[in-house]
Every structure is written in structure tokens, then in C-alpha cells.
LOTORTOR-978339 format. One record per residue: residue in one letter; chain; x, y, z of N, C-alpha, C, O in turn. Coordinates in pm, 1 decimal, padded with zeros to 6 digits. Atoms other than C-alpha are relative to their C-alpha. Last residue first. Layout:
% LOTORTOR-978339
code = a unit = A n.c1 = X n.c2 = Y n.c3 = Z ca.c1 = X ca.c2 = Y ca.c3 = Z c.c1 = X c.c2 = Y c.c3 = Z o.c1 = X o.c2 = Y o.c3 = Z;
...
This chain:
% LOTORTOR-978339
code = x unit = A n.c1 = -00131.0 n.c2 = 00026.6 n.c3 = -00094.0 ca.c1 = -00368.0 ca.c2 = 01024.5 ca.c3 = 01711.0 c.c1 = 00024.6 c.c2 = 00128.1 c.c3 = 00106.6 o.c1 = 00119.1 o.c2 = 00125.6 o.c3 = 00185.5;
code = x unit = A n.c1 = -00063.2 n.c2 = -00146.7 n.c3 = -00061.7 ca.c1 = -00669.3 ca.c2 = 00957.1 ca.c3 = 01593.2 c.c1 = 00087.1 c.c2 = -00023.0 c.c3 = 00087.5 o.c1 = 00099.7 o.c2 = -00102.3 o.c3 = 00180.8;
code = x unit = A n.c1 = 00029.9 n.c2 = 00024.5 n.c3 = -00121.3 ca.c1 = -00687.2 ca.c2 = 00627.9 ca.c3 = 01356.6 c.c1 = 00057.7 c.c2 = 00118.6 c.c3 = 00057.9 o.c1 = 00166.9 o.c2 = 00164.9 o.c3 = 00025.0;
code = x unit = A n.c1 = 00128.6 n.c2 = -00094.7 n.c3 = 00012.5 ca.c1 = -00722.9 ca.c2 = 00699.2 ca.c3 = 00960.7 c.c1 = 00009.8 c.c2 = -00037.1 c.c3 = 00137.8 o.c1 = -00095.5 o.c2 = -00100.7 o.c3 = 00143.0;
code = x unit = A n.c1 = -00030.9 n.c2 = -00153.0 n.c3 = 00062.6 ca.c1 = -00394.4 ca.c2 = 00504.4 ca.c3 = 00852.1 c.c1 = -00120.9 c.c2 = 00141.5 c.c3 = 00042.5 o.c1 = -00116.0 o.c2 = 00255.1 o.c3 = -00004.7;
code = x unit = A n.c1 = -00116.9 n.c2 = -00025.3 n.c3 = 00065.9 ca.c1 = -00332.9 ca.c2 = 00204.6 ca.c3 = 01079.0 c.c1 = -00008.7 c.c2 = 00166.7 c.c3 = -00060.1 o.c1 = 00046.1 o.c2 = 00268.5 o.c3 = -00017.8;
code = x unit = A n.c1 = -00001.0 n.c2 = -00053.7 n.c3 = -00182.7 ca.c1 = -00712.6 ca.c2 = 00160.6 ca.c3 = 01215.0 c.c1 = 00162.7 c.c2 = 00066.0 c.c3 = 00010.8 o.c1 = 00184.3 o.c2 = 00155.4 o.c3 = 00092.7;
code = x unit = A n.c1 = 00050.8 n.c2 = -00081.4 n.c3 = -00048.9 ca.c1 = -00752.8 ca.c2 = 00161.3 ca.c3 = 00815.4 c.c1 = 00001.4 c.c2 = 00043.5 c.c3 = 00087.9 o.c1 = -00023.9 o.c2 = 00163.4 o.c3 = 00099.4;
code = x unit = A n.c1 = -00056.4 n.c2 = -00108.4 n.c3 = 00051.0 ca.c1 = -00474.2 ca.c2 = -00075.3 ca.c3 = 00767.9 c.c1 = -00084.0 c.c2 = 00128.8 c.c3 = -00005.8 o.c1 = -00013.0 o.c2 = 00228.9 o.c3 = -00016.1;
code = x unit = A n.c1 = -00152.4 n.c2 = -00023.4 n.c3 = -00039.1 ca.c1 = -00639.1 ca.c2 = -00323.3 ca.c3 = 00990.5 c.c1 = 00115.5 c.c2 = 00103.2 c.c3 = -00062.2 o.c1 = 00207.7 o.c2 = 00139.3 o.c3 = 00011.0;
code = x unit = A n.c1 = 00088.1 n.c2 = -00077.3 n.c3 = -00130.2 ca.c1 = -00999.6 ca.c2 = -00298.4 ca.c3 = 00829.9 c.c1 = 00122.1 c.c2 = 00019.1 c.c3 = 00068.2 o.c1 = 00146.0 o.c2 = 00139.8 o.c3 = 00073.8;
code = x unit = A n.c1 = -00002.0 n.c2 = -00156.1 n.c3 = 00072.5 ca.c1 = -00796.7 ca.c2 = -00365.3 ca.c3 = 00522.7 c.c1 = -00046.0 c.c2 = 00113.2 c.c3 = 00081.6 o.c1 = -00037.9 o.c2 = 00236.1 o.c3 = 00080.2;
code = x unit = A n.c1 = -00120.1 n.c2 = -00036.6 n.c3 = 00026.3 ca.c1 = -00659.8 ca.c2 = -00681.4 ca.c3 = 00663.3 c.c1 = 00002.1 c.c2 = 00180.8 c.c3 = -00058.5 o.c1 = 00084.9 o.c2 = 00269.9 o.c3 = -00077.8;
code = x unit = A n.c1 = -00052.4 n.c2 = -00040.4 n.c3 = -00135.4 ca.c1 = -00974.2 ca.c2 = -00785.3 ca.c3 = 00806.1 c.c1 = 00117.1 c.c2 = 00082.0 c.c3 = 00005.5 o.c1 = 00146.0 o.c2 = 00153.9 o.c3 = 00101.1;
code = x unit = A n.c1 = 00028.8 n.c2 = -00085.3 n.c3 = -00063.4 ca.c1 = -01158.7 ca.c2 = -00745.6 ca.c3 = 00471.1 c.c1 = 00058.1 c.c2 = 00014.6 c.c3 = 00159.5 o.c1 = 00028.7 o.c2 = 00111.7 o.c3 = 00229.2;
code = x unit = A n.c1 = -00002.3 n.c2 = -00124.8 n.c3 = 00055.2 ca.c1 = -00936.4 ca.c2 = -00948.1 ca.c3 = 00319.0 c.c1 = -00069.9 c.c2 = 00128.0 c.c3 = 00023.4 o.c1 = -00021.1 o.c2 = 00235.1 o.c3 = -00012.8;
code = x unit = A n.c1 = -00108.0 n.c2 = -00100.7 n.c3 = -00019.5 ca.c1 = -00994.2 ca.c2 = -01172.4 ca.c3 = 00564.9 c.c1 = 00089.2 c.c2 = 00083.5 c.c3 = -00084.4 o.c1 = 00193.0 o.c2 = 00131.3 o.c3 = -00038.7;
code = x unit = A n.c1 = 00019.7 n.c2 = -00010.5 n.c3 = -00122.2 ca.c1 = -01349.5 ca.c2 = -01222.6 ca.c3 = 00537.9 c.c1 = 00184.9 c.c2 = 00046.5 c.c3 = 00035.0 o.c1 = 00226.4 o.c2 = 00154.6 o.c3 = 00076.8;
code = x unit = A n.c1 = 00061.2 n.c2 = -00086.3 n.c3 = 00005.4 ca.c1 = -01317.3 ca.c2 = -01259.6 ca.c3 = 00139.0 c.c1 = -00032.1 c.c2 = 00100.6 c.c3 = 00148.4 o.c1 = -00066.7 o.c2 = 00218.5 o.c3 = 00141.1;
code = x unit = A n.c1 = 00153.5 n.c2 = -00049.2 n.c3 = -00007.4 ca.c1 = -01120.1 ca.c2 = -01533.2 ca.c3 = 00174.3 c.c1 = -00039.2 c.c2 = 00118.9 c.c3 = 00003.1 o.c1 = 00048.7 o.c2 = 00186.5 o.c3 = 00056.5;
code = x unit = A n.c1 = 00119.0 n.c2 = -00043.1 n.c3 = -00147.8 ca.c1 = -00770.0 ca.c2 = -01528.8 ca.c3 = 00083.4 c.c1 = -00060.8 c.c2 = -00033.6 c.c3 = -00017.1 o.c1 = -00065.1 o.c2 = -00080.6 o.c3 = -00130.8;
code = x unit = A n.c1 = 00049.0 n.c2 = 00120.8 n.c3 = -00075.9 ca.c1 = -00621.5 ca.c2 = -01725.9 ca.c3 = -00249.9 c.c1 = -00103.3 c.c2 = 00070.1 c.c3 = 00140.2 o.c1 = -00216.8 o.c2 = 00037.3 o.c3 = 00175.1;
code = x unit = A n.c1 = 00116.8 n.c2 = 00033.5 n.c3 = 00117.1 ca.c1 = -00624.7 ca.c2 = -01424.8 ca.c3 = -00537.7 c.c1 = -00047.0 c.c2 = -00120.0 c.c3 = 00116.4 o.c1 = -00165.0 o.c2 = -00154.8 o.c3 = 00118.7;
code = x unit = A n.c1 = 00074.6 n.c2 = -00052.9 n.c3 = -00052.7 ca.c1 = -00409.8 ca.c2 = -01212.7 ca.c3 = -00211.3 c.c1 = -00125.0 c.c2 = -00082.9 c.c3 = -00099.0 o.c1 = -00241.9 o.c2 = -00056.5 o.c3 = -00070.9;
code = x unit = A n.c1 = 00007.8 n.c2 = 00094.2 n.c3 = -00094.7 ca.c1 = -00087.1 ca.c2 = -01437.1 ca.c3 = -00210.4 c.c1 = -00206.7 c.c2 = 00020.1 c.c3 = 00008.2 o.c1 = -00284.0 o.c2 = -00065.5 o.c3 = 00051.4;
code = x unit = A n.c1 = 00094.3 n.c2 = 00169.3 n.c3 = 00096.4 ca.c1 = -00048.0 ca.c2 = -01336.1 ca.c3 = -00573.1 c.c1 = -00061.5 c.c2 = -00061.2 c.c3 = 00142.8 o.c1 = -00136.3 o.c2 = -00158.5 o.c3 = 00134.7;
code = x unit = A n.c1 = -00149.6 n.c2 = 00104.7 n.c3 = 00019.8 ca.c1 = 00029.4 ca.c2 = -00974.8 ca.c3 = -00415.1 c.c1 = -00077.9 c.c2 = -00091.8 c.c3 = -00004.2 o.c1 = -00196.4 o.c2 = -00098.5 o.c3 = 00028.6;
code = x unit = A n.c1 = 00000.6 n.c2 = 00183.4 n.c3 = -00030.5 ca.c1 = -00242.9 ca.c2 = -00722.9 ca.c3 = -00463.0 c.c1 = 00150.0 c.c2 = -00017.6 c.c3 = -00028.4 o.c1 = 00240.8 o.c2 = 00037.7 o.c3 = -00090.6;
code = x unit = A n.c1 = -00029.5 n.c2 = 00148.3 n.c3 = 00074.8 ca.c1 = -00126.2 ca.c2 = -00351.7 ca.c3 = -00450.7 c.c1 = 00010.3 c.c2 = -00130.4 c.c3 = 00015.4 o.c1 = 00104.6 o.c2 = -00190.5 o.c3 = 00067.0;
code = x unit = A n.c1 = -00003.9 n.c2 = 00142.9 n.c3 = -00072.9 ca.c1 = -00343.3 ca.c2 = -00065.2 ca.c3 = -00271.3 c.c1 = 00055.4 c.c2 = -00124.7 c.c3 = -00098.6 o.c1 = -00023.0 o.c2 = -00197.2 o.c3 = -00159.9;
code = x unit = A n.c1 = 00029.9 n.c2 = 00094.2 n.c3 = 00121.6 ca.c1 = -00332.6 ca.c2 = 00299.0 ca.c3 = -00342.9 c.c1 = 00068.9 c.c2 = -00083.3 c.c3 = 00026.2 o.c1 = 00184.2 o.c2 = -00071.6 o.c3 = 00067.5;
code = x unit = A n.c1 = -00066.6 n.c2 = 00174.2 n.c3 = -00071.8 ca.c1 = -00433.7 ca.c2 = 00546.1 ca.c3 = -00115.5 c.c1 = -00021.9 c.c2 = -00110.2 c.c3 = -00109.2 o.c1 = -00120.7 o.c2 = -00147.7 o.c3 = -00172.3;
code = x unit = A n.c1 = 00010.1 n.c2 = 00078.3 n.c3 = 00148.7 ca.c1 = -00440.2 ca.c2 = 00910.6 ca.c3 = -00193.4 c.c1 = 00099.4 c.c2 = -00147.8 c.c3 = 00054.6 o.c1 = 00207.9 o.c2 = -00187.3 o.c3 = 00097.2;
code = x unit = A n.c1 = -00127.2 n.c2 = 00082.4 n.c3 = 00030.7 ca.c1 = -00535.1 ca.c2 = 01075.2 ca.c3 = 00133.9 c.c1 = -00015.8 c.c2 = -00067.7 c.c3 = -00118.4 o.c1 = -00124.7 o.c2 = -00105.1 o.c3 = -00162.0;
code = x unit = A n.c1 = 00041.5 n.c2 = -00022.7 n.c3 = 00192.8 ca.c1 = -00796.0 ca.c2 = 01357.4 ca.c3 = 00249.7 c.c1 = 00147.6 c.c2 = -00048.7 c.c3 = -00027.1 o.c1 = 00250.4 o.c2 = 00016.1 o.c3 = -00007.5;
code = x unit = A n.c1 = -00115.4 n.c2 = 00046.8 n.c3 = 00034.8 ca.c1 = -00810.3 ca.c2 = 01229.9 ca.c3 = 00635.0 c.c1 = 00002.4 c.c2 = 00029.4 c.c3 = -00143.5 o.c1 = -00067.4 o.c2 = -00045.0 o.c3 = -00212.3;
code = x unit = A n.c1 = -00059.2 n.c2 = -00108.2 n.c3 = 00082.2 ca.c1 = -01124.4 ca.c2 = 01408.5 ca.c3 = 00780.2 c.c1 = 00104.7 c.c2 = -00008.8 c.c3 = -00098.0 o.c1 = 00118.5 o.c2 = 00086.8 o.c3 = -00174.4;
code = x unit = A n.c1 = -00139.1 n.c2 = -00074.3 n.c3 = -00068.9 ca.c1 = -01146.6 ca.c2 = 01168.3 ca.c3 = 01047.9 c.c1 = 00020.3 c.c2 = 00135.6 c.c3 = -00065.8 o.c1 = 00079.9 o.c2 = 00230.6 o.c3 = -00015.0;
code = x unit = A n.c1 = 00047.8 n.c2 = -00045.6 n.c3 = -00103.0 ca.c1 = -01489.1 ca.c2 = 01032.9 ca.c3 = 00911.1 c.c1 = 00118.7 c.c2 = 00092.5 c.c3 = 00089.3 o.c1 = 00091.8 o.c2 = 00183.9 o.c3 = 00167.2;
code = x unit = A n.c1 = 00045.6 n.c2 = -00079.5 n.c3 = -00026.1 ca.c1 = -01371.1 ca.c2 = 01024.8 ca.c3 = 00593.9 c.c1 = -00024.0 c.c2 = 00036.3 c.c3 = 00118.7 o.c1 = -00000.1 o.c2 = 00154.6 o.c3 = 00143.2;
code = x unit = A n.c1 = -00044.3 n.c2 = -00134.7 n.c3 = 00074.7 ca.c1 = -01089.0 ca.c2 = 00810.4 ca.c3 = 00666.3 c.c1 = -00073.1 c.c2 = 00116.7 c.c3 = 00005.1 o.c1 = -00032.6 o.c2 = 00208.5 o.c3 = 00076.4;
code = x unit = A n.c1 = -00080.1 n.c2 = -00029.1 n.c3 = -00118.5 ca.c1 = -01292.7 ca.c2 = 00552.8 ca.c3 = 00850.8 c.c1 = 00063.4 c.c2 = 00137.8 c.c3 = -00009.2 o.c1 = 00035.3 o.c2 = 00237.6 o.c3 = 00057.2;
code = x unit = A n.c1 = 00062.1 n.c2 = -00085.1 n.c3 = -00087.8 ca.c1 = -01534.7 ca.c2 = 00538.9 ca.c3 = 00564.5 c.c1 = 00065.6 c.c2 = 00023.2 c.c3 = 00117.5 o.c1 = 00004.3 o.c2 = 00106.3 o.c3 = 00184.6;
code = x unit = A n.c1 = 00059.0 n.c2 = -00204.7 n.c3 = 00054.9 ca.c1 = -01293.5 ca.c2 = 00539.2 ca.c3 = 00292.5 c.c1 = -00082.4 c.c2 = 00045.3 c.c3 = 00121.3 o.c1 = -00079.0 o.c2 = 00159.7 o.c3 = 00166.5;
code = x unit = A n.c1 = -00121.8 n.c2 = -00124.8 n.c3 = 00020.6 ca.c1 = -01109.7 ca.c2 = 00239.5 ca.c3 = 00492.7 c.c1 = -00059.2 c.c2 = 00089.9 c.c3 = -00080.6 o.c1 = -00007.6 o.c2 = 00199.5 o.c3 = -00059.1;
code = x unit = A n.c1 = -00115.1 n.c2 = -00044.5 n.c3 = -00103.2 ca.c1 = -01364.0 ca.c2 = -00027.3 ca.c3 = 00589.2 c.c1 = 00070.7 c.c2 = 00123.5 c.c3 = 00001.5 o.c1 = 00055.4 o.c2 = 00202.7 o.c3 = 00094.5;
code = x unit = A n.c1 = 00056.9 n.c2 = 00021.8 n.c3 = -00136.2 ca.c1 = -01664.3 ca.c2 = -00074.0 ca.c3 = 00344.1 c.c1 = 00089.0 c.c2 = 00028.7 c.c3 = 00149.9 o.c1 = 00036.7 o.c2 = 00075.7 o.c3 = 00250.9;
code = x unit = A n.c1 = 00144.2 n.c2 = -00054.8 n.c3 = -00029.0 ca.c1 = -01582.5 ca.c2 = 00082.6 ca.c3 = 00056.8 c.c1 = -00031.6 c.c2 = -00028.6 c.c3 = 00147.7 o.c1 = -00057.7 o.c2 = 00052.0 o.c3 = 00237.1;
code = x unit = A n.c1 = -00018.6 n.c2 = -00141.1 n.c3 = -00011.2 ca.c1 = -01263.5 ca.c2 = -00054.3 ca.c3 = 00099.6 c.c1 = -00102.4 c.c2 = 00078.1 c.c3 = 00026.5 o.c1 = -00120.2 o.c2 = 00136.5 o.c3 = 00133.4;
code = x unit = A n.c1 = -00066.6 n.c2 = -00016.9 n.c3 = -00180.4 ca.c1 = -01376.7 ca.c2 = -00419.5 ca.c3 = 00150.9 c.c1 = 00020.6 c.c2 = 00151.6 c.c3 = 00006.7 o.c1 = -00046.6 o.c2 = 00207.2 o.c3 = 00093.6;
code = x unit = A n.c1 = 00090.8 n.c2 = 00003.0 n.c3 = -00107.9 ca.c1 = -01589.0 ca.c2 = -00395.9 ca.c3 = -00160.9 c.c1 = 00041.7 c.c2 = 00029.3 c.c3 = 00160.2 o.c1 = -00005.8 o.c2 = 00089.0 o.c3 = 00256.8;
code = x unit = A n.c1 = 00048.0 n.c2 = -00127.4 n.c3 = 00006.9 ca.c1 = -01290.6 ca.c2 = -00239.0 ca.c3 = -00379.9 c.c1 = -00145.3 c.c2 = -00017.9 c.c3 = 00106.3 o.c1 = -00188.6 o.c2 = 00078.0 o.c3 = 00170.1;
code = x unit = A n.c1 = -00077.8 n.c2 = -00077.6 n.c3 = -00050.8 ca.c1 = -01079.8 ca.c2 = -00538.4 ca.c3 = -00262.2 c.c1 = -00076.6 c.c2 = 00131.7 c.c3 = -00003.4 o.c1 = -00061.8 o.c2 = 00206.4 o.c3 = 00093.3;
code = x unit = A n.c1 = 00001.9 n.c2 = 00018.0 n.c3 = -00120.8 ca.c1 = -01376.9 ca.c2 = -00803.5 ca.c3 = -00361.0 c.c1 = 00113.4 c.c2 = 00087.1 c.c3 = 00086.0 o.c1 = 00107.2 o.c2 = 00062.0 o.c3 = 00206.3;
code = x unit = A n.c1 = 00115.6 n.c2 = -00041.2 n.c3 = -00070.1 ca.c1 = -01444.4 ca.c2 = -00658.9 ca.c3 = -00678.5 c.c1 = 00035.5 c.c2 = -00024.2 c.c3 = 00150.6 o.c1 = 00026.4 o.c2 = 00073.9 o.c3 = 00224.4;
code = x unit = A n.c1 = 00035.8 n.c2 = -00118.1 n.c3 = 00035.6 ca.c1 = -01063.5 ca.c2 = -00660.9 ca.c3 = -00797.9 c.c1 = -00120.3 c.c2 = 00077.3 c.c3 = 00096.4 o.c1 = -00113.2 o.c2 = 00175.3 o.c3 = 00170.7;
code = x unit = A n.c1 = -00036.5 n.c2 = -00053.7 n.c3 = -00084.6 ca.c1 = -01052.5 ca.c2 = -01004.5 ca.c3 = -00687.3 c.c1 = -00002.3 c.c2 = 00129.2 c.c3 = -00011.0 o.c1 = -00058.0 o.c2 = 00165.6 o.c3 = 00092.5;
code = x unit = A n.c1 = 00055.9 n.c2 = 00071.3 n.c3 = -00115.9 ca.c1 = -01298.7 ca.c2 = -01135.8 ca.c3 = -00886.1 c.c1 = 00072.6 c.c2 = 00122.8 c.c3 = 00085.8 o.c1 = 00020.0 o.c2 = 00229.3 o.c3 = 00118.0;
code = x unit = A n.c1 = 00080.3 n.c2 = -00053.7 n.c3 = -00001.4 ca.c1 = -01141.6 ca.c2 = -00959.6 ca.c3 = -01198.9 c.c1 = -00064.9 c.c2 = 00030.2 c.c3 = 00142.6 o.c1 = -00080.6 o.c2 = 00140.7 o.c3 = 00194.5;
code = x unit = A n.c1 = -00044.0 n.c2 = -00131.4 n.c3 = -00029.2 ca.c1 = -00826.9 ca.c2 = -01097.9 ca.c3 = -01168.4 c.c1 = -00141.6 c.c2 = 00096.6 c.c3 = 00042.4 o.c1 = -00142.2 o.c2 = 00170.0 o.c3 = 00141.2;
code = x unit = A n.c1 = -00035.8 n.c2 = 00050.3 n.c3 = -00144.9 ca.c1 = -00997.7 ca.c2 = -01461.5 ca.c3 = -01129.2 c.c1 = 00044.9 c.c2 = 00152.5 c.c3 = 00076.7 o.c1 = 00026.2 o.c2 = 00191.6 o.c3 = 00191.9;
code = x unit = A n.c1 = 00117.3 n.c2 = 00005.9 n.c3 = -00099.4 ca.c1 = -01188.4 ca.c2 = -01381.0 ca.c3 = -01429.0 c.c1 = 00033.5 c.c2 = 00015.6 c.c3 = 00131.9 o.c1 = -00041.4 o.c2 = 00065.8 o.c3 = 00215.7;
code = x unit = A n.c1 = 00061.2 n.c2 = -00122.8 n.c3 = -00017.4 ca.c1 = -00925.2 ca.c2 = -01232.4 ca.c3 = -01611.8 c.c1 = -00084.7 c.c2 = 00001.7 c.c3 = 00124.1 o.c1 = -00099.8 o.c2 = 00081.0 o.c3 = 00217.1;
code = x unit = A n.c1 = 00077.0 n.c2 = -00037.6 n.c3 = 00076.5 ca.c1 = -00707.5 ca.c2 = -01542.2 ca.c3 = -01533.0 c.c1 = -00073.2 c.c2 = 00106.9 c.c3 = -00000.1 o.c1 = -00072.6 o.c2 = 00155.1 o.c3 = 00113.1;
code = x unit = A n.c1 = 00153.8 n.c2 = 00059.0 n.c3 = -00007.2 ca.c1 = -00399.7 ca.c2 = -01565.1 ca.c3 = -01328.1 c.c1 = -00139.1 c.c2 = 00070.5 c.c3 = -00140.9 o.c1 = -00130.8 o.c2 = 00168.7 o.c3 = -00214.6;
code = x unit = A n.c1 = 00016.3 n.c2 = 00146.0 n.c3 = 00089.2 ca.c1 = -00041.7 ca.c2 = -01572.9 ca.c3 = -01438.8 c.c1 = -00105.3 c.c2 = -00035.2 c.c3 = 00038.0 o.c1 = -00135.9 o.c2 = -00153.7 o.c3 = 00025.0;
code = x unit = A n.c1 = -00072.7 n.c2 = 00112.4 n.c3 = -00097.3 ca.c1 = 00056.6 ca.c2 = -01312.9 ca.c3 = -01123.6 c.c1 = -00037.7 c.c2 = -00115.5 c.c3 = -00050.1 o.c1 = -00041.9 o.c2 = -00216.7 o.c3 = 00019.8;
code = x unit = A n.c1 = 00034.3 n.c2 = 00124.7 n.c3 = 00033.8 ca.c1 = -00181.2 ca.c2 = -01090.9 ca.c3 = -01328.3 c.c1 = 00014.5 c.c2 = -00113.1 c.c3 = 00101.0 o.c1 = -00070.0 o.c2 = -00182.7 o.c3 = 00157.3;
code = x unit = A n.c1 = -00063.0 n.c2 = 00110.9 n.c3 = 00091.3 ca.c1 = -00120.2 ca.c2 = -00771.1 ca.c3 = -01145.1 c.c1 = -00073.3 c.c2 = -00125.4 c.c3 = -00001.3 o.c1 = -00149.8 o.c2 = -00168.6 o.c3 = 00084.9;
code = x unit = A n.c1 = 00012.9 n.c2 = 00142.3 n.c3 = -00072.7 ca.c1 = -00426.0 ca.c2 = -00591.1 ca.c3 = -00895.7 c.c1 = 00066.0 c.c2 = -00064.4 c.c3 = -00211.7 o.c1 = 00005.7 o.c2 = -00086.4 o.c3 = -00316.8;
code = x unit = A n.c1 = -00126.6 n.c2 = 00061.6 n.c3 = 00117.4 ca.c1 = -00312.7 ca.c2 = -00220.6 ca.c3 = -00875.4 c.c1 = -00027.5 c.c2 = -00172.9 c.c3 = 00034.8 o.c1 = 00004.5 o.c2 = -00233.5 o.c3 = 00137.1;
code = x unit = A n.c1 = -00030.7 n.c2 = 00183.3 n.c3 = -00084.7 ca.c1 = -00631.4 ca.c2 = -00079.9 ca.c3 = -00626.7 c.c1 = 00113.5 c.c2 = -00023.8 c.c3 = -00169.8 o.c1 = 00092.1 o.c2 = 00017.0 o.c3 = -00283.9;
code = x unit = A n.c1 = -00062.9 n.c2 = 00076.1 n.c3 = 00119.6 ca.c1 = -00654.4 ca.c2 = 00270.9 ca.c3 = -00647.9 c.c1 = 00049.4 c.c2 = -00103.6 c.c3 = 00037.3 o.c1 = 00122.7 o.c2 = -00134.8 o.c3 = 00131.2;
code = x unit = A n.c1 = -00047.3 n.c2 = 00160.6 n.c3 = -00037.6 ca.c1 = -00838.1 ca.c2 = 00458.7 ca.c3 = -00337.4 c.c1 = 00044.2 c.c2 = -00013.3 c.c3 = -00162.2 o.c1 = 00004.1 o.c2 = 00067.7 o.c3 = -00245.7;
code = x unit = A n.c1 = 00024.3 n.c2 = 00064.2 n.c3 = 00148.9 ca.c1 = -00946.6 ca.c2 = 00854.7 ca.c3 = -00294.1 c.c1 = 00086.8 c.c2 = -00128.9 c.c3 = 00011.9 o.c1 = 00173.7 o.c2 = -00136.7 o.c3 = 00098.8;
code = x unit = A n.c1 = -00005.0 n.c2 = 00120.3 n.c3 = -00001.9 ca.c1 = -01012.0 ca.c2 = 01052.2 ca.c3 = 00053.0 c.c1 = -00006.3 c.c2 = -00074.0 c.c3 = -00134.9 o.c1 = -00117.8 o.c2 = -00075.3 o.c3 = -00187.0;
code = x unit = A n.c1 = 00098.3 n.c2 = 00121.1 n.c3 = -00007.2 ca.c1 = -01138.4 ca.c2 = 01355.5 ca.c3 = 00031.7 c.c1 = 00104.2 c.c2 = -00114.3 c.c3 = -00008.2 o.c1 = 00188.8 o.c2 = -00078.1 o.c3 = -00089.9;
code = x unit = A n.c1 = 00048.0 n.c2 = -00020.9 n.c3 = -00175.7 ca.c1 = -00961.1 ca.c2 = 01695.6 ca.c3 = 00030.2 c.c1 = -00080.0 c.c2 = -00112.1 c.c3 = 00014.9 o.c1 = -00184.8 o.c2 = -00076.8 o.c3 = 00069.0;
code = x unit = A n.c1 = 00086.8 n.c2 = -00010.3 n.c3 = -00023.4 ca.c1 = -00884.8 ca.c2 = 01661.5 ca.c3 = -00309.1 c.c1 = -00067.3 c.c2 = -00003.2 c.c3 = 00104.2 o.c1 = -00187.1 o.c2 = -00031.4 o.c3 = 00104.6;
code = x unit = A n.c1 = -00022.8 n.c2 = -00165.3 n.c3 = 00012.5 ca.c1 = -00480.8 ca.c2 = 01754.4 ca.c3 = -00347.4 c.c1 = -00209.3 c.c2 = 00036.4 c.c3 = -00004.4 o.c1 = -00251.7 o.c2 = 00151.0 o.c3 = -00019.8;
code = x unit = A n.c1 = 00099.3 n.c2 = -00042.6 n.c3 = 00140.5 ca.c1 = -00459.2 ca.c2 = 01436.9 ca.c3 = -00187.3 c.c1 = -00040.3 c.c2 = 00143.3 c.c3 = 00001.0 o.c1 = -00061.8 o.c2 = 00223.1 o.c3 = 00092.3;
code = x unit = A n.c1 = 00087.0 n.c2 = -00064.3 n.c3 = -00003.0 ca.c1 = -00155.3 ca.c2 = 01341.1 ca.c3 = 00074.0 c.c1 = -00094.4 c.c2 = 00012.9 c.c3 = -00119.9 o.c1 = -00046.4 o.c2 = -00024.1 o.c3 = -00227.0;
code = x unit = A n.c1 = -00087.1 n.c2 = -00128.5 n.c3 = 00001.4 ca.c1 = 00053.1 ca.c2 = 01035.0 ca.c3 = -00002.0 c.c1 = -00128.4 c.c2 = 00085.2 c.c3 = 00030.7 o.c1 = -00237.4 o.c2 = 00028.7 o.c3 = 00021.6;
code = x unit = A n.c1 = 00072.4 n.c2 = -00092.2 n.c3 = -00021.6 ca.c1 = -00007.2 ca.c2 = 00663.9 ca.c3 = 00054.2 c.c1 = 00057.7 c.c2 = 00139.3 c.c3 = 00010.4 o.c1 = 00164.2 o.c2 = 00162.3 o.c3 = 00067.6;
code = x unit = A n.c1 = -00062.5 n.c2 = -00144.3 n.c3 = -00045.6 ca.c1 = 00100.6 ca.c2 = 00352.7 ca.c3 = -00040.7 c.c1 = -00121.2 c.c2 = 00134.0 c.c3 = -00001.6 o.c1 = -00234.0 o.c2 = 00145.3 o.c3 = -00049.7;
code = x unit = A n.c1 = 00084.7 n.c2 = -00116.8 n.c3 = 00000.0 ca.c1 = 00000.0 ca.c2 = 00000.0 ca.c3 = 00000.0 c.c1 = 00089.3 c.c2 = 00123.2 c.c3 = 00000.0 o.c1 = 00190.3 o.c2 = 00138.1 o.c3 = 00068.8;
């Protein structure tokens, strides 16, 4: 993951999800299921802080095997990480 300030005062996400020699479909899949977790974990944490960050998230091959449950734990974990008051 990286992250730099945003020149939009909001909060914005980019997911980079390489082949790693998998299929569209499979690329695809995962795709949805990283932009669901976000939605659901880390923009709204963010917003709520105020945090206007450009966050952009790169699968590794390890990430086409997860479940769906902890991929969302992992993102919910980098949200308490990047959007938590300090």
C-alpha cells in the first residue's frame, strides 16, 4: 500500500491488482472483492477523520487465495493504521 496526501480533500483509493499468471476472471474477482472491503472499511474511517489521502493498494499473488473475510480484516487493519486519531 502507499499513501501520499490528496490535493482533493477527500479521501481517494486505487487498487493495482497484477496478473501473477492468473485469469481475467480470477483478476477480476478479486478486484471486486478489494474495492468492496474498501468501501466498506477504509474510505469510511478516513472520511470520518477528515483524512484527504491518496491510497493505493497492490495485490500480491498471495491475495487471489484469501477469503473474502480476511481481506476485509486486513484492510480494516490498515484503516485503524492510517485513519486512527492520534
Amino acid at each position: 500500500m502507499f499513501v501520499t496526501d490528496s490535493p482533493a480533500l477527500r479521501p481517494r483509493l486505487a487498487l493495482v491488482v497484477p496478473r501473477h499468471g492468473r485469469k481475467i476472471v480470477e483478476r477480476n474477482r478479486l478486484k471486486r472483492r478489494l474495492k468492496e472491503g474498501a468501501r466498506l472499511e477504509l474510505l469510511p474511517r478516513c472520511r470520518d477523520r477528515g483524512a484527504a489521502l491518496d491510497i493505493v493498494i497492490r495485490a500480491r499473488p498471495q491475495a487471489y487465495e484469501a477469503e473474502s473475510r480476511q481481506l476485509l480484516n486486513e484492510i480494516g487493519g490498515l484503516a485503524e493504521q492510517l485513519c486512527s486519531e492520534s
